[in-house]
Structures are given as C-alpha cells and as structure tokens.
C-alpha positions as CSV (number, residue, x, y, z in Angstrom):
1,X,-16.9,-2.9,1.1
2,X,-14.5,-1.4,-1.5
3,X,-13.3,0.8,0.7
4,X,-12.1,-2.0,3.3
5,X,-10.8,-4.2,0.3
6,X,-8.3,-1.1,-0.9
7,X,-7.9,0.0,2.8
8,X,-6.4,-4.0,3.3
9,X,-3.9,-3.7,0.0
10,X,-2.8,-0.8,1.1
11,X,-2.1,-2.2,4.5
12,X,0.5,-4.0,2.9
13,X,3.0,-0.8,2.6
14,X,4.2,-1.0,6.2
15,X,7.1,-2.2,5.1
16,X,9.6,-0.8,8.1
17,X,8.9,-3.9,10.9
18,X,10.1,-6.0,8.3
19,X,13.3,-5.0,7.3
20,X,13.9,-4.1,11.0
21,X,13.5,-8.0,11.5
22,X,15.8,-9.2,8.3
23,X,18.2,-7.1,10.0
24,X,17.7,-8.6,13.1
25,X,17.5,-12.6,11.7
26,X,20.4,-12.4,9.6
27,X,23.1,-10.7,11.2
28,X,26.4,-11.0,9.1
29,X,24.6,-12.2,6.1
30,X,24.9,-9.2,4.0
31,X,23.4,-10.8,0.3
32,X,20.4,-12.7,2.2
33,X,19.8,-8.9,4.1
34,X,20.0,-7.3,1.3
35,X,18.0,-9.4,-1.0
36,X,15.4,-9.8,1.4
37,X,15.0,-5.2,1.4
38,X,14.6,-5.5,-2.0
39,X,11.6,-7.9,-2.2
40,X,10.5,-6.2,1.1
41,X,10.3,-3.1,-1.0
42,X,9.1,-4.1,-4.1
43,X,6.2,-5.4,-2.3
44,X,5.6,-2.7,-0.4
45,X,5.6,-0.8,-3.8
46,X,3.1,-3.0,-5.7
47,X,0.7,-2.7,-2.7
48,X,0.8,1.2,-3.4
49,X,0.1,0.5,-6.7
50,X,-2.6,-1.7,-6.7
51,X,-4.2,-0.1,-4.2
52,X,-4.1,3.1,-5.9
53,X,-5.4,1.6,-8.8
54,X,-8.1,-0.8,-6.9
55,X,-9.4,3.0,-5.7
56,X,-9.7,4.9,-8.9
57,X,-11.5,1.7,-10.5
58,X,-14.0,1.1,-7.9
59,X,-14.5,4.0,-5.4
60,X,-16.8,6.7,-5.9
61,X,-16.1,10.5,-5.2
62,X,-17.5,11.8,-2.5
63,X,-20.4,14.6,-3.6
64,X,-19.8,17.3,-1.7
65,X,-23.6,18.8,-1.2
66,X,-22.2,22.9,-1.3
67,X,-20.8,21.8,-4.8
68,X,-24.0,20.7,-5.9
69,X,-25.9,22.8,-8.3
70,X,-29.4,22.0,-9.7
71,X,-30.4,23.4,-13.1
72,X,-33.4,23.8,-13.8
C-alpha cells in the first residue's frame, strides 16, 4: 500500500504532455504559455519531492538475504 501511494505522487512528474498542450491551446499567447510552464514545472517538482520524501518516511529497505548475517 505505501508503495502504490508514493508510486501515484510520483506519477505526477510527467510533466511533458502538458506543456506540449499549453503550447498547443494558446498559440500567440506568450505570458499565459509561459506562466502556465512554470506552474507545470513547479508541480512536477513538488511531486518529486514529496514523493521522495513520502518514500524515505514510510518504505522499508529491502533485506537482501546474502547480506544477512546471524551472530550468535
């Protein structure tokens, strides 16, 4: 379950589709174009942050059973 939770916030990163569309809706518009790759990309910068962070809070390291050593 945490995995898919910080697999979905960091689905919000693919960022290209979108600005490929602002430039697509608002030809000539140069501010509204511009303004709109700059939220496009600070969102797609907070998603890489939060889910880095939502991963080193909440997901475990994988145990890697050759690492493993018992002491006795």
């Amino acid at each position: 379950m945490v995995a898919h939770c910080g697999a979905g916030i960091l689905g919000g990163i693919g960022f290209t589709m979108s600005i490929f569309t602002t430039n697509l809706a608002f030809p000539g518009h140069h501010e509204t174009v511009n303004a709109a790759k700059m939220a496009i990309l600070l969102a797609s910068l907070s998603a890489g942050l939060l889910g880095y962070i939502w991963f080193r809070l909440f997901a475990k390291p994988a145990v890697n059973s050759e690492e493993v050593t018992v002491v006795a």
